[in-house]
C-alpha positions in Angstrom: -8.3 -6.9 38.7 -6.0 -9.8 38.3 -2.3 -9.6 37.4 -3.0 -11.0 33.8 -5.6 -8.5 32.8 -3.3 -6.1 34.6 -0.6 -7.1 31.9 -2.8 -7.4 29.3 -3.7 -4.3 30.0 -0.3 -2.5 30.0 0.0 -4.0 26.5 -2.8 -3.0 25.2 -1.8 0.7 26.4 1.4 -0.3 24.5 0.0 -1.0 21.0 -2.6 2.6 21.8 0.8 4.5 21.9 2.3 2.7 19.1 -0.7 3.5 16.5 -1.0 7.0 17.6 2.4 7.7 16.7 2.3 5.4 13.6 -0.9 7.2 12.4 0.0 10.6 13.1 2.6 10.3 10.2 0.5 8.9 8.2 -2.5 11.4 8.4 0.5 14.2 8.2 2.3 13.0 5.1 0.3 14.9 2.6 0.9 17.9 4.9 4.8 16.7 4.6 4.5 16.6 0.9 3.4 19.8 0.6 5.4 21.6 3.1 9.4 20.2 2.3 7.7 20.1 -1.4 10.2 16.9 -3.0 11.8 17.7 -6.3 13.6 15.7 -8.2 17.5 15.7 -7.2 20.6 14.2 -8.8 23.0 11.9 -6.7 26.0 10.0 -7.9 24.7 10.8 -11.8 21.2 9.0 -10.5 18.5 10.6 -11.2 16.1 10.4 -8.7 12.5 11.9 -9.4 10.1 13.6 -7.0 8.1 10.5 -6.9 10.6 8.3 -5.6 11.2 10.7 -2.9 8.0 10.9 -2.0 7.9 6.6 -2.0 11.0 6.9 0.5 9.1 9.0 2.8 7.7 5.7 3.5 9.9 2.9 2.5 13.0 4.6 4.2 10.3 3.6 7.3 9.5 0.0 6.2 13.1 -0.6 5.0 14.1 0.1 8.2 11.5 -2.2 9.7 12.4 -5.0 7.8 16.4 -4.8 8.9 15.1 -4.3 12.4 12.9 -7.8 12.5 15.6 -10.9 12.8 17.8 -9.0 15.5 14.3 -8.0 17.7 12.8 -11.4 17.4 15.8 -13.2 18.4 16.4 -11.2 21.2 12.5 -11.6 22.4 13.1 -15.1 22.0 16.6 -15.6 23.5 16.3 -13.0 26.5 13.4 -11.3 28.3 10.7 -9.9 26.0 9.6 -7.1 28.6 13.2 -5.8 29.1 13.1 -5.7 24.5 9.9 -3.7 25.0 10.9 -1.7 27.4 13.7 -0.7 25.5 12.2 0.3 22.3 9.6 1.7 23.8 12.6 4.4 25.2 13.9 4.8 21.7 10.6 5.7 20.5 10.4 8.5 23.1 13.5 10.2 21.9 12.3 9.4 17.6 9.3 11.1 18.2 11.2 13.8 20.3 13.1 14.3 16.6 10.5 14.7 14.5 9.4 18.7 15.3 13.1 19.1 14.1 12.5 17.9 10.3 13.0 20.3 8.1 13.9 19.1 4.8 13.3 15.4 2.5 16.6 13.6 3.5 15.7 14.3 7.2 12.3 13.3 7.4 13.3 10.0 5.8 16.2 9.2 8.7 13.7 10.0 11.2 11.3 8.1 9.6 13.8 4.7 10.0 14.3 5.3 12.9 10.3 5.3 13.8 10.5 2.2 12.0 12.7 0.5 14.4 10.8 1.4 17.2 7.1 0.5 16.0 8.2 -2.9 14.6 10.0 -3.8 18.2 7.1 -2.3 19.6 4.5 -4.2 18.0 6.5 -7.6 17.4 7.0 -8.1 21.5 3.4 -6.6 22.1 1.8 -8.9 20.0 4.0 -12.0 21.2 3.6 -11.2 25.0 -0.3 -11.4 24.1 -0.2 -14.4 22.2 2.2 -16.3 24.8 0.2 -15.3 28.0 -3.5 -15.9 25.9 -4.8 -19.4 26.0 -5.5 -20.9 22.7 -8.4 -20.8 22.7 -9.3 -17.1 23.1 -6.0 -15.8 21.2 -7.2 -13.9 18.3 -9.9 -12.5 21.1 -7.0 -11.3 22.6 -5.1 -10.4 19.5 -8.3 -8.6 18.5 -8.2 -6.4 21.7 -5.0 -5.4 21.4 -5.5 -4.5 17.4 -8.4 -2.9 18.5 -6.7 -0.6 21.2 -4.1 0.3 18.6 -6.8 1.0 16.0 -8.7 3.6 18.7 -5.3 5.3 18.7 -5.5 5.8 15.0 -9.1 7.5 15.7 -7.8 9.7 18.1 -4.2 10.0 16.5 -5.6 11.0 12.8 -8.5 13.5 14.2 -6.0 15.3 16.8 -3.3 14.9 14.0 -5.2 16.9 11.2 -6.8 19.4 13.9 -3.2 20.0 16.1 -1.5 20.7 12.4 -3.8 23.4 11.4 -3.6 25.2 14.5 -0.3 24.9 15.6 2.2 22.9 13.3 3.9 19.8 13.8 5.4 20.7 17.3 2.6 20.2 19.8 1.4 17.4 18.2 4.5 15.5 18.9 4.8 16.5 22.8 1.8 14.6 23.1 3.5 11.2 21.4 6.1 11.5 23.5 4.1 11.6 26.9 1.6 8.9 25.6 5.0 6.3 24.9 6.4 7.3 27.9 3.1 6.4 30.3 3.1 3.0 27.8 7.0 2.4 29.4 6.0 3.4 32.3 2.5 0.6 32.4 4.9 -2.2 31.5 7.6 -1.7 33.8 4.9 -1.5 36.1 2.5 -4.0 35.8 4.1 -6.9 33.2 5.9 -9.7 34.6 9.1 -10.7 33.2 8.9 -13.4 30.0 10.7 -16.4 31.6 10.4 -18.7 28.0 13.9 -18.4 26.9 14.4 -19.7 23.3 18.1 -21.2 22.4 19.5 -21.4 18.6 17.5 -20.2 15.7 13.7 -20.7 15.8 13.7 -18.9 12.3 15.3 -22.1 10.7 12.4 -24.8 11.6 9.9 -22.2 11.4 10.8 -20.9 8.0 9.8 -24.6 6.7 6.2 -24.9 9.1 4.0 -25.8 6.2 1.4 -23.8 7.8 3.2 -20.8 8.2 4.5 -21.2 4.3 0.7 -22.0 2.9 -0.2 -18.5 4.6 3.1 -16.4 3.7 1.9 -17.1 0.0 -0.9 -14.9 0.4 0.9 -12.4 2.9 3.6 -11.5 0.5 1.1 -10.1 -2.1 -1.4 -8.7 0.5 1.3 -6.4 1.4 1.7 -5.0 -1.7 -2.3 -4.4 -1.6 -2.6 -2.7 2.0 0.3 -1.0 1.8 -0.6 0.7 -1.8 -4.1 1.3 -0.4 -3.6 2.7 2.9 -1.3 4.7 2.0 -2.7 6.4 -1.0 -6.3 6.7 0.5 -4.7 9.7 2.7 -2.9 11.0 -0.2 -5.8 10.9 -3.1 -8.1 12.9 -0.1 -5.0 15.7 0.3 -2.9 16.1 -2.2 -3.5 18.5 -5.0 -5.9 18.7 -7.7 -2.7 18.8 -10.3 -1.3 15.6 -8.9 -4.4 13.7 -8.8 -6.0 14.3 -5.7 -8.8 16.4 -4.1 -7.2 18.9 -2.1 -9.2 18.3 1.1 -8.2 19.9 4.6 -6.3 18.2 7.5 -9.5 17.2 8.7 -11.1 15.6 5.9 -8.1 13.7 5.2 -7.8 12.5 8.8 -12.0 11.5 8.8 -11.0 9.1 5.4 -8.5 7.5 7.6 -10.3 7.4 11.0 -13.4 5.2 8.6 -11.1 2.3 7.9 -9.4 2.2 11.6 -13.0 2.7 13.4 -14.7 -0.2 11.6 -11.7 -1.8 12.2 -11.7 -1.3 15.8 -14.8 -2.4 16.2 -15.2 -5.4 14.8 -12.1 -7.5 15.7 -12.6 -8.4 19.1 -15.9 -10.0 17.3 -14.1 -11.6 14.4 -11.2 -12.2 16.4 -13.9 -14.2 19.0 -15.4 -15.4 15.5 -12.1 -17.3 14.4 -11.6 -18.9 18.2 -14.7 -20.7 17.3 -15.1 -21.2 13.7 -11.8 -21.7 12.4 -9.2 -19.4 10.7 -8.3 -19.9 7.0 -11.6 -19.1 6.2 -11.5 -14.8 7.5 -8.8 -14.9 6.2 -9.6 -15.5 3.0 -13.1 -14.2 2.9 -11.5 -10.6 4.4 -8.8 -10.3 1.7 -11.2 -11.2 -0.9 -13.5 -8.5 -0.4 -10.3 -6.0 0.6 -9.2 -6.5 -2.8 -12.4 -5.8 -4.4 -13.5 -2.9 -2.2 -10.1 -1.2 -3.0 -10.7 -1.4 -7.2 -13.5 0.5 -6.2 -11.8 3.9 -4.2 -10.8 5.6 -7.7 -14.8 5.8 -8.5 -15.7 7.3 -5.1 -15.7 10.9 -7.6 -17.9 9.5 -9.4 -20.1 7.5 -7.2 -20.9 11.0 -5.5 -21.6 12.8 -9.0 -24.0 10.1 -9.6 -25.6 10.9 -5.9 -25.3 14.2 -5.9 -23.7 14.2 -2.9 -23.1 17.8 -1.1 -19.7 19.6 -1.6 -19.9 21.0 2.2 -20.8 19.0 5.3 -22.4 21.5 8.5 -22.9 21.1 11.4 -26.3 22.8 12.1 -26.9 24.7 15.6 -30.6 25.3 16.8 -30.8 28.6 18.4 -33.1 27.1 21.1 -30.0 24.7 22.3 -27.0 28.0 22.1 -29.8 29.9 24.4 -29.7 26.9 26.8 -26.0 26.3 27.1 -24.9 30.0 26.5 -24.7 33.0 29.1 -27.6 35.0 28.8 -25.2 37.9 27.7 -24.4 36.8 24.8 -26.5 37.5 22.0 -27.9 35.0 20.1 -27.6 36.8 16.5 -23.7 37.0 17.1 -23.9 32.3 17.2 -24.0 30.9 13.7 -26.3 28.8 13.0 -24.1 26.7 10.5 -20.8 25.2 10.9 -18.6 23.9 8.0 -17.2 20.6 9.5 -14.4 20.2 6.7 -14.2 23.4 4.5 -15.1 22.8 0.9 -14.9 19.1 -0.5 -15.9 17.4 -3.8 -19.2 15.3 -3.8 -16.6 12.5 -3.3 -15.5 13.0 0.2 -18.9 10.7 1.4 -18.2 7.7 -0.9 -14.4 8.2 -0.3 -14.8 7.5 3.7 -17.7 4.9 3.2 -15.5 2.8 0.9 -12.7 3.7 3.6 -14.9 1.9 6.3 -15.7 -1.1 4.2 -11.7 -1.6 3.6 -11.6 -1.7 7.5 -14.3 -3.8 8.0 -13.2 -6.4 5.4 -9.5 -6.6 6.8 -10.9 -6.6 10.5 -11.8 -10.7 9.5 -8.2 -11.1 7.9 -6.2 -9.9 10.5 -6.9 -11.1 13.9 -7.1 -14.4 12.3 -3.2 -14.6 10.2 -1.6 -13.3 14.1 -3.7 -15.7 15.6 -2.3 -18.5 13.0 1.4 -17.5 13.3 0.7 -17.3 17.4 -0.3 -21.0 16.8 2.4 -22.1 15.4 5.1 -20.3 17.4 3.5 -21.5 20.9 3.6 -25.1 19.4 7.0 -25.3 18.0 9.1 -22.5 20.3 9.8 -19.1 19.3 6.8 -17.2 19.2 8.8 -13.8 18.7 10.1 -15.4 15.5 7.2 -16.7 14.2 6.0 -13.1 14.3 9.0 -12.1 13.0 8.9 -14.1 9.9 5.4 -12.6 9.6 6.7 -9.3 9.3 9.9 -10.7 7.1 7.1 -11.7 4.5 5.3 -7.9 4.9 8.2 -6.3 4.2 9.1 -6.9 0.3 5.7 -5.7 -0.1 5.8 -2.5 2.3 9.3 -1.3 1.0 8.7 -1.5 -2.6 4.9 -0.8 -3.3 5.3 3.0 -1.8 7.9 3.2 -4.4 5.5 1.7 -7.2 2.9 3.9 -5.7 5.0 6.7 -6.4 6.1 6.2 -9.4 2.2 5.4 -10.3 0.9 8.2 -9.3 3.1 10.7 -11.3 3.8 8.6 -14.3 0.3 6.7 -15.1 -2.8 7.9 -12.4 -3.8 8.6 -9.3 -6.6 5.9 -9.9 -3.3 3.1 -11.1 -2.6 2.7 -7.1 -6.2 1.8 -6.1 -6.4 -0.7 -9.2 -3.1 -2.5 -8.4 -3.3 -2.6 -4.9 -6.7 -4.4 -5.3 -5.0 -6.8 -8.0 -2.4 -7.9 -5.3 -5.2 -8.6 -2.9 -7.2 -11.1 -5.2 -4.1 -12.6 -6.6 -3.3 -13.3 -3.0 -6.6 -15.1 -2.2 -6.4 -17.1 -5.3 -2.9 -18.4 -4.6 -3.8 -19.3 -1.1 -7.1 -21.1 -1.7 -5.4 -23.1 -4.9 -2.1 -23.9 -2.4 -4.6 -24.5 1.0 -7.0 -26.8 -1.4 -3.9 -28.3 -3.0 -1.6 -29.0 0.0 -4.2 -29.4 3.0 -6.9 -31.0 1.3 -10.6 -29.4 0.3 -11.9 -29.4 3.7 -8.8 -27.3 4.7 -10.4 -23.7 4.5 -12.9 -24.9 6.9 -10.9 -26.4 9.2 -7.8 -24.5 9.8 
């Protein structure tokens, strides 16, 4: 194996550790909900209401992120982008360590920021160190990999997540976050060479005005409201209570309507990632967050999708008697095996749609993404300060990923659980439609195509 797939490798096992631990939170939020149960609380003569402290849980995590995103790029850009890694890689080691301690609102959502500050360091010098040592030509390839890698960790993350909870609680499952980020520290001190590119002044300043980067941030900024609304409500809708809007579904149900999106996902983006190499990449991206948006004003009908089906309310797992007499001792009788095994517990007919439309909103993104990194890559390889171009990438997610969980919120208990899905689509098309009229307008008509 050579040294570069050796370091492409120990990045890759980078961005596996980083979705695991992102995902894990995720797939346990609903179980956070309803364990530290938020009620509305009075500070300063603000009232604040039980919805807005159920947005923080997540936008005291992407506020966070978004203070975190200028200091980290600079410093991958002015200094040594390995030593950056390795050292938020060691502060998400001891975050994680925290998180068994939570045990009330205001504590979740410190713990929570400081998560934030180590998966944006995390993922901003990951994706830079893949995009610097990648050739152009095969960068969203390699892009695609590495999302890839971090979306087999959300597999893995949500399924052992939902399963580790009802067994045991929140403790074990955390022990086995830390020792995953610490073999990730321990594959890039290892096996990645030091980043010798050293960057001086303020690569934000010319990049900020790339015209490239701007005609793409214009449909960034509203795609964030969209994924952010969307994949973070999916989880909830599937496991919240009936009363509040949801379906009430177990740990494991809730974790399988996550696990659609990020397997699809997975999947297909070293292919659409190779896709973009080849074809061009205005035009996945703009096909993917078209049909994003529309696939998400769909989720609020999945209830009814599966009434009109007649879908099943349980999903077994059924157990011939002939295989348990293969594979069981001989004393042990067979009458004692069921021969049906309830996979999730109870669930509404629509748990079937609600993971189907799950996997399309992975596979529709899976042509977006690997294509807008491989774009901002471009850009920051050409003009210096590739750490910054990501950077501003994440500067123009953030509006989007701080205040739509507090819009989802406040949706969900003031207007409908079904609100969140039907905005959150909105922002998506709104976002195509301003790109394609701004690529047409400032790139010329041949511009989708050849980008």
């Amino acid at each position: 194996m050579n040294e570069d797939r050796l370091q492409f490798w120990s990045l890759y096992a980078t961005r596996f550790a980083e979705g695991f631990g992102f995902i894990t939170l995720v797939t346990l939020l609903p179980s956070y909900i309803n364990t530290l149960d938020p009620t509305g609380t009075t500070i300063l003569g603000m009232t604040i209401s039980a919805g807005l402290i159920v947005g923080f849980y997540t936008s005291g995590f992407t506020l966070a992120q978004t203070v975190a995103i200028v200091p980290l790029a600079w410093a991958g850009d002015r200094f040594d982008k390995r030593t950056v890694l390795l050292a938020v890689l060691a502060i998400g080691i001891g975050v994680y360590a925290l998180f068994p301690l939570v045990d009330s609102s205001a504590s979740l959502i410190a713990v929570r920021a400081l998560q934030g500050v180590a998966v944006t360091g995390a993922g901003l010098m990951t994706l830079s160190l893949v995009g610097e040592i990648a050739a152009g030509s095969t960068r969203a390839n390699h892009i695609g990999k590495a999302n890839a890698a971090s979306y087999a960790a959300s597999i893995i993350g949500s399924i052992s997540a939902g399963s580790l909870f009802e067994l045991f609680g929140f403790g074990p499952i955390f022990a086995v976050i830390v020792c995953l980020m610490f073999v990730a520290w321990l594959g890039v001190f290892r096996y990645l060479k030091p980043d010798e590119t050293r960057i001086h002044g303020f690569p934000f300043s010319d990049l900020a005005l790339n015209r490239r980067l701007l005609t793409l941030s214009s449909f960034r900024f509203q795609y964030a409201f969209s994924v952010t609304l969307v994949r973070t409500w999916i989880p909830i809708f599937a496991g919240v209570a009936a009363a509040e809007g949801g379906l009430a579904y177990g740990g494991l149900a809730v974790a399988l309507t996550v696990v659609a999106e990020k397997f699809t996902n997975m999947c297909c983006q070293p292919f659409t990632g190779r896709l973009s190499d080849s074809y061009g990449r205005a035009m996945f991206v703009f096909a993917g967050g078209a049909a994003y948006g529309f696939v998400a004003l769909l989720v609020p009908f999945a209830p009814t999708i599966g009434a009109a089906l007649a879908l099943p309310t349980e999903i077994v797992l059924v157990v011939p008697s002939a295989l348990a007499g293969i594979v069981l001792p001989a004393w042990i009788p067979l009458e004692v095996i069921p021969t049906q095994v309830s996979m999730f517990g109870e669930v509404s007919p629509a748990f079937l749609p609600l993971v189907a439309l799950s996997g399309l909103l992975g596979i529709a993104d899976s042509f977006r993404e690997p294509a807008s990194m491989a774009l901002f890559a471009d850009e920051g390889t050409d003009d210096g300060g590739v750490a910054s171009s990501f950077g501003i990438r994440e500067l123009v997610w953030r509006p989007g990923s701080v205040i739509a969980p507090l819009l989802g919120g406040w949706l969900m208990y003031e207007v409908s659980m079904a609100s969140v899905f039907y905005v959150g689509g909105l922002f998506a098309l709104t976002g195509v439609g301003t790109f394609l009229v701004i690529l047409v307008w400032s790139h010329g008509r041949r511009a989708l195509v050849e980008w």
